[in-house]
N, C-alpha and C positions, 0 to 999 in steps of 0.2 A: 433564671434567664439573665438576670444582672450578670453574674458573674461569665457567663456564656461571655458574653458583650468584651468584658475585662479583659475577658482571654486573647477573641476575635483580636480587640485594640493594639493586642501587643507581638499578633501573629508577623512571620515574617511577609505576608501579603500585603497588611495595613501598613508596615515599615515601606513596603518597598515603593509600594506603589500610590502612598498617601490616600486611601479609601476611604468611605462614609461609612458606616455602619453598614446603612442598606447594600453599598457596593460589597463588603465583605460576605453575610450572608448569601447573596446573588452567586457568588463562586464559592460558596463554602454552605452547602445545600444540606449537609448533615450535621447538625449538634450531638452530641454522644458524650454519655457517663460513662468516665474513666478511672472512676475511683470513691471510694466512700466520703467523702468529704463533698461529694455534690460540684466538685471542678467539673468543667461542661470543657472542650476542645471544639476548634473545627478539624477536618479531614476528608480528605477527597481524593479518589482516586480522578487522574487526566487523563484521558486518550486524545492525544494531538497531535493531528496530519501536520508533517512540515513539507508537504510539495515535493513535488518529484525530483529537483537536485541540489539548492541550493543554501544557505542559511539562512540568508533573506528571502526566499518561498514560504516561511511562515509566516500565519495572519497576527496581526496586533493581539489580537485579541489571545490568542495560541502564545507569541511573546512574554506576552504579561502573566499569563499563569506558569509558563514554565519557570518565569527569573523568580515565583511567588514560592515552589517547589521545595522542598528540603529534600527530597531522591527524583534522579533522572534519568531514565530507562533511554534506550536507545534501543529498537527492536533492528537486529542487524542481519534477519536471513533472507528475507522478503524481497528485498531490492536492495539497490545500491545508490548514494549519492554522486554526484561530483565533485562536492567538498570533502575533506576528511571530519572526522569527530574534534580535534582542535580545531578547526575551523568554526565549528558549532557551539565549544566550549568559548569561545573567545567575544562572540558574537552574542551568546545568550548570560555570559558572565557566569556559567555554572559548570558544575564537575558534572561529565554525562556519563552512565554506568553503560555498558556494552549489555546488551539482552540476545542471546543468539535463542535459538529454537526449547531447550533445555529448561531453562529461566523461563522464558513466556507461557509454553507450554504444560511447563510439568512440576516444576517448583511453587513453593507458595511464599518465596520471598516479597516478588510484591505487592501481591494480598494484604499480607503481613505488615508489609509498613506500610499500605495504607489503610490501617486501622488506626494506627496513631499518629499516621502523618500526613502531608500532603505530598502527594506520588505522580511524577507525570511520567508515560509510557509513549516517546516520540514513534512515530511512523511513517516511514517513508509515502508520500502520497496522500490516502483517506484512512481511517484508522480501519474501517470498516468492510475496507474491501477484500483482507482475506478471513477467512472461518475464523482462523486461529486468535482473534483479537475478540471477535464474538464469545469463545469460549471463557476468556481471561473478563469480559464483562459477566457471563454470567457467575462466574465463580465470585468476580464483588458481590452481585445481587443476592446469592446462597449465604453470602457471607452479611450482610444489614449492610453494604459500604456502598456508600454513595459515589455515583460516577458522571463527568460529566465528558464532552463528546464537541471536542473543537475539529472542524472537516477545513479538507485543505483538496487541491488538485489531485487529482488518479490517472492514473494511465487510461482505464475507463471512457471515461470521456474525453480525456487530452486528443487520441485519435482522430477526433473531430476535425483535426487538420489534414488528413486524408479525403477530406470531400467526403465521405462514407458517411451518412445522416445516421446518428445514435440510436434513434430509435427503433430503426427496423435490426441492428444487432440481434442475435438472439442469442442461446447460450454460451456460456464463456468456458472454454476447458486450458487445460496447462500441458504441456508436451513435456515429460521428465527425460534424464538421461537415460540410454537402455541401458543397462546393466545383465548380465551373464544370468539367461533364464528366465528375464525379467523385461517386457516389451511392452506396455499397457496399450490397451488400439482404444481407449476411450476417446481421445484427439479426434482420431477419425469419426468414430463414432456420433460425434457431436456434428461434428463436418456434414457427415450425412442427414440427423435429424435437422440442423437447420437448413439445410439444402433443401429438402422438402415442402420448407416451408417457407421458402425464395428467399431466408435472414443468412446476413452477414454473421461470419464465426470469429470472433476474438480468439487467439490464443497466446496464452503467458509462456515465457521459453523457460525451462530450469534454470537456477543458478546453485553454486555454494558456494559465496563467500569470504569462505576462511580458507576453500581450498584455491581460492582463485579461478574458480570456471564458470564459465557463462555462456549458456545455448547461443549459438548464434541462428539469424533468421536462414542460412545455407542448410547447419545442421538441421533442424526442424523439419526445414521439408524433407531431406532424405533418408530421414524418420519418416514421414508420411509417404514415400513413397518406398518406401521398403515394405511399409503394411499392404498398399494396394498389389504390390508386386506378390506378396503372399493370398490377400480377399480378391483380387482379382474382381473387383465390382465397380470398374471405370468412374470411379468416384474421385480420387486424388491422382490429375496424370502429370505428364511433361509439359501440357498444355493447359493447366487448371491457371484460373486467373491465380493473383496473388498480389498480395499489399504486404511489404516488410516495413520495418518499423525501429528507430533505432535513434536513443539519446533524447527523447522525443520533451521539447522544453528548453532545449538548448539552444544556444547558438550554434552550433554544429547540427542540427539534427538531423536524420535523413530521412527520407519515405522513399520508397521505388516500388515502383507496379510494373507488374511483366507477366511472362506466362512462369512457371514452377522453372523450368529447362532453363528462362534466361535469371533468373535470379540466382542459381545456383552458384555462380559465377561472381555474381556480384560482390563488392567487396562494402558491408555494410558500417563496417568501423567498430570499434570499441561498445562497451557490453552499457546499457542494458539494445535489448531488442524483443519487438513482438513480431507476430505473422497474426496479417488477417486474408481469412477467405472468403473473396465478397459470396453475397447472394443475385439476388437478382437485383438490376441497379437502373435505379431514376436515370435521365438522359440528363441531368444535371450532376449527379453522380461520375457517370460516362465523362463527361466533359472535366470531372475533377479530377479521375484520374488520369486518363491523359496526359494533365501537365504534371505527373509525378512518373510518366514514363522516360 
């Protein structure tokens, strides 16, 4: 254990950030045999939300283990910031590796380094909020590697600034591009089972990234209303309420509430964007959106 200690003392976390012992340990939750000679390392893998657009939308706390970091993931299909990755490299003093879908998903590079290093995997918002970061934790856990879980803002809950109270939401689905043969009506689907049950529907719009596209809250619905236009089950019409959602966190941001017909129209701005379809709504509710009509 001494020599654990020796190691911890000369990690680049204890250099950066001048720690106590107990403070090193605290962020370095795993000890692990690395060799016959009884050397101990710390190692940890980081999942840390940096907020939905900025550099400085990461917490202190999220700051300090990334500058502690020897690899720095950048998960890059999920969402988008409003800064660039030099913006982030500059601000957090470190080289930040791109992670597109590939790497997060399918590769076990950084697994791999963090078993003998300290690994932070940034993400846009909460770390938690899509699957695919749950799956890359369990593969630490399969693996003995310890992980720890710095949370930051989500789109999620950000919405909260649509007047729309969080927790009658009910489930969340994602609307993809259609592609040839290729239409999913889960969207809707969702739409309907919370309907039933008088909760508001979240839904994520696609993006890709690298190819420069991003669903806008226009396209979205006429995606949902091509589906009705084929189910024919007066469920998503020209007259369905509707809450768009757009940059949300920014100085810029926008909200607009209207019927399906006038939003179509609307010009919401630059990418990211969500669509929500309320449920049934508190007279306090009513009165919030209003001022977003």
């Amino acid at each position: 254990m001494e020599n654990a200690i020796k190691v911890c003392e000369k990690s680049s976390l204890s250099k950066n950030l001048q720690m106590s012992i107990r403070d090193v340990t605290y962020y370095f939750p795993l000890i692990k045999l690395l060799n016959p000679d009884q050397i101990l390392y710390c190692m940890a893998l980081y999942f840390v939300g940096i907020g939905l657009n900025y550099e400085k939308d990461i917490t202190i706390r999220g700051f300090e283990i990334v500058k502690s970091c020897d690899y720095v993931y950048l998960e890059t299909y999920s969402s988008v910031l409003a800064c660039s990755i030099k913006d982030l490299e500059r601000f957090y003093g470190k080289k930040i590796i791109p992670a597109g879908r590939q790497l997060v998903e399918q590769s076990e590079d950084i697994i791999d380094n963090a078993a003998y290093s300290n690994v932070a995997l940034l993400v846009i918002g909460d770390p938690f909020a899509a699957t695919t970061h749950i799956d890359l934790m369990l593969r630490a856990k399969r693996r003995g590697i310890k992980f720890t879980i710095i949370n930051n803002a989500s789109i999620m809950t950000s919405v909260g600034i649509t007047g729309l109270q969080i927790y009658k939401f009910g489930k969340t689905s994602s609307v993809p591009f259609p592609q040839t043969n290729f239409q999913p009506v889960t969207a809707y689907e969702v739409v309907k089972q919370n309907r039933i049950l008088g909760l508001h529907t979240m839904l994520i719009l696609d993006l890709n990234p690298d190819e420069n596209r991003f669903m806008t809250v226009n396209q979205a619905i006429r995606i949902l209303l091509d589906i009705e236009s084929k189910r024919k089950e007066n469920l998503f019409t020209h007259d369905t309420l509707c809450v768009g959602c757009a940059r949300i966190g920014r100085p810029d941001f926008c909200v607009k509430a209207g019927n399906a017909k006038d939003l179509l129209s609307f010009d919401f701005g630059p990418a990211p964007h969500c669509l929500i379809v309320p449920g049934e709504l508190h007279f306090i509710e009513e009165e919030a959106l209003s001022s977003w009509k």
